[in-house]
Each structure stands twice: as structure tokens, then as C-alpha cells.
N, C-alpha and C positions, 0 to 999 in steps of 0.2 A: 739240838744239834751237838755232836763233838765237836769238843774244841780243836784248833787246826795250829798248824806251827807256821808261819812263813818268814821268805827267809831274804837276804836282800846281798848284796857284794859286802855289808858291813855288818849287819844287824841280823840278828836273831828275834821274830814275834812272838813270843808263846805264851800260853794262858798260865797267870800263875797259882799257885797253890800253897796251903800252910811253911812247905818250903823257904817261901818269899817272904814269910811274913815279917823278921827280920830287915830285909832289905827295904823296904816299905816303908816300913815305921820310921827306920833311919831318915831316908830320903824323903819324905814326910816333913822333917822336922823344920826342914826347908821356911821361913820365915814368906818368902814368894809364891811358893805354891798354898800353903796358908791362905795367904790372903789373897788371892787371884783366883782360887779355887773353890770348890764349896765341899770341900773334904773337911771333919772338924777340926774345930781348934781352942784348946791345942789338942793336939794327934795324939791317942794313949797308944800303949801297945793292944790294948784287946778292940780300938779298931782296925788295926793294921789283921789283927787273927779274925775277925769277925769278916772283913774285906773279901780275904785270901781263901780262907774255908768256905762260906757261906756265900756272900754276895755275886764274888766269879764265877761259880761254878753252879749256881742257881741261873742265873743268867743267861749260861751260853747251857744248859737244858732248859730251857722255856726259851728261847728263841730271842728275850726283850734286850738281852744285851754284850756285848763281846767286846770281851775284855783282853787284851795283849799286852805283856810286861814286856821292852825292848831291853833286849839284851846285846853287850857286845858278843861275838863268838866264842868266848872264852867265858860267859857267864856273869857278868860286873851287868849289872842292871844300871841302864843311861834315863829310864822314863816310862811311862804309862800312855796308855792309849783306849780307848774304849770308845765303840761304836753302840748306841743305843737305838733302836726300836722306835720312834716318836707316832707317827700315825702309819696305816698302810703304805708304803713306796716309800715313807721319808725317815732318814734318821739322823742323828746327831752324831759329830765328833766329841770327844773329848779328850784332852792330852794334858801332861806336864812333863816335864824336863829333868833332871837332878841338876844339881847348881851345877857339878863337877864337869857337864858335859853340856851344855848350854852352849849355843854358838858352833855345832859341829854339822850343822842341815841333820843329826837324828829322827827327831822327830817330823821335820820335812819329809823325810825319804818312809818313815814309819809311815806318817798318814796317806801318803800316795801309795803305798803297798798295801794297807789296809782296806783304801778305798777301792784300788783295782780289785778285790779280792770281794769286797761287800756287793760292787754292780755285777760281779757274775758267779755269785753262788748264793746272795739273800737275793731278796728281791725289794729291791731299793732301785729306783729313780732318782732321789736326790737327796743327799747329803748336807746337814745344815752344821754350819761350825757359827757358834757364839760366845763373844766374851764382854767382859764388862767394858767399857769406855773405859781406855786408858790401859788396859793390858795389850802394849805395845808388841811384848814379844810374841805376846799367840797371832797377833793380826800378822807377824810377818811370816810366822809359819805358816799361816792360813793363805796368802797371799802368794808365796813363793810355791804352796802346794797350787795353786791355780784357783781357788777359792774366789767367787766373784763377790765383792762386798754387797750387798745393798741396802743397807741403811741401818739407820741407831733406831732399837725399840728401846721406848719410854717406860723404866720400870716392868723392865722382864726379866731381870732375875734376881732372886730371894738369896742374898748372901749371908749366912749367919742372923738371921732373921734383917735387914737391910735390904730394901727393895731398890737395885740401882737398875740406870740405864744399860743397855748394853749393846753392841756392833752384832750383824745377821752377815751370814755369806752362806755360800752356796756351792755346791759341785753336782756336776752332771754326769753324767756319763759318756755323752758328746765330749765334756771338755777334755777326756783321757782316749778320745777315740773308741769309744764301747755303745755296743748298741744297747738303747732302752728295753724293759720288760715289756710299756705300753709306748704308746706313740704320744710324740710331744712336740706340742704348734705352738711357738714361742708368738708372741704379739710381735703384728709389724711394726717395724718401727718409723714406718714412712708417718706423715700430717697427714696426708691426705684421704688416712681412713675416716670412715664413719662408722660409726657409732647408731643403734638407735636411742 
């Protein structure tokens, strides 16, 4: 797929490039996104060139994963974004912030662009955001984008080799008002179903 630009009343989405590689690195060096993230650590500059040339731009041609650098409209890079690929219909968010702009709904209003943008041109039914127990500020971005939590898996994800827990949520398509690719029968929630 080419990569797409989207665009929002504040922010600029676009795929980034050797360009960026720079701004990356810096914002990178972030001690928070470190550790909340599984980018490495510490951050050299030839992962931020490796990132930017090779990983984006591999990604959004094989289909597995789309990557958006949030820019303001004037070009100051506020955050990263990337939607991956996970099984047929389902993929994952992933985001971080820069320190400098943390606290301004960015990436709130990023992942809900991102998301409107993945139910109607990939073929995605649902969207999974996950973070480790205790990354307070992604669950509120998750949570503010509309992200329905449902529960802590035990030892799912591998941080710098460190197997922790970590929080599951969810987005539908329903939940932004967009219709699904296939059709989807949520379980009743009455008692009174049976079961065989």
C-alpha cells in the first residue's frame, strides 16, 4: 500500500522517512518512552536510521504495518503512531507521545484518525491497544479514544527481554459509527441464555 497523509484541525499523520531520522532519535531519548515502550534502550542513532529508512517504509508496502509520525502543521514532530497487522480483521495500535507535548489530547485525536482511516480502507474489524500494567498515560489515551478495556493478560508482553503483565482494550467499528467488513454478533448479555 502507499503510504497516506491524514490530516486533522491540529495535526498532521504522515509516514516518516530518513528525513525524520533526527527527530526520532532525539525524541527517543525520552527516559518514558524507553521504558513503557519496547523500542530499544538505550536508543542509538542507527536505530532511529534503520527505523525511518527500512522498517516504515517496508511495512506500509507489505501491508503488516502503518506507521504515522504526528506532526504539528508547521512540522515539530509531537509523537508516533503505528497500526500493525496482528491476524486477519485484527490489528494493533501503537503510540508514544514526546515529553514536550504530552497532555495536549495529540495522540488521542491521532489514534481516532488513524483508526477511522484503518476501518475504511484496510480491512480491519477490530483494533487491539495494549500496555503494560501501570502505563497510566496510554490507558487514558486508550480510554478517551473510546477503547473498551477488557482485562489484564498475565505475561504478554516481552519488554527488553522481561515478560510483564499487561492491560487489552479494544475498538470496533461500531464504537466510531462505521460499518464492519464482516458481520458481528456480540454475546447477549441477558442470564438467561443457554448454553449447550
Amino acid at each position: 500500500m502507499e503510504p497516506v497523509t491524514l490530516t486533522t484541525g491540529r495535526l498532521v499523520l504522515r509516514t516518516i522517512g530518513p528525513q525524520d531520522a533526527d527527530a526520532v532519535y532525539a525524541a527517543a531519548q525520552d527516559a518514558a518512552i524507553q521504558r513503557w515502550t519496547t523500542i530499544p534502550s538505550p536508543y542509538l542513532p542507527e536505530h532511529a536510521e534503520s527505523f525511518t529508512a527500512h522498517l516504515v517504509p517496508d511495512g506500509w508496502t507489505n501491508g503488516s504495518m502503518f506507521t504515522f509520525g504526528v506532526f504539528l502543521p508547521e512540522g515539530e514532530l509531537v509523537g508516533m503512531l503505528s497500526i500493525t497487522m496482528r491476524s486477519p480483521g485484527v490489528a494493533e495500535v501503537g503510540f508514544w507521545a514526546t515529553k514536550h507535548h504530552r497532555g495536549n489530547g495529540y495522540i488521542t485525536e491521532a489514534t481516532l484518525t488513524a483508526a477511522r482511516w484503518a476501518f475504511t480502507h484496510v480491512p480491519v474489524d477490530r483494533i487491539e491497544w495494549r500496555a503494560e500494567v501501570g502505563n497510566e498515560a496510554s490507558r487514558a489515551v486508550a480510554e478517551r479514544a473510546g477503547f473498551t478495556l477488557e482485562g489484564t493478560l498475565r505475561s504478554a508482553l516481552n519488554n527488553k527481554g522481561v515478560r510483564r503483565d499487561c492491560w487489552l482494550g479494544s475498538l470496533l467499528p461500531s464504537d466510531l459509527d462505521l460499518p464492519s467488513t464482516t458481520p458481528y454478533l456480540p454475546t447477549p448479555t441477558s442470564s438467561s441464555s443457554s448454553g449447550v
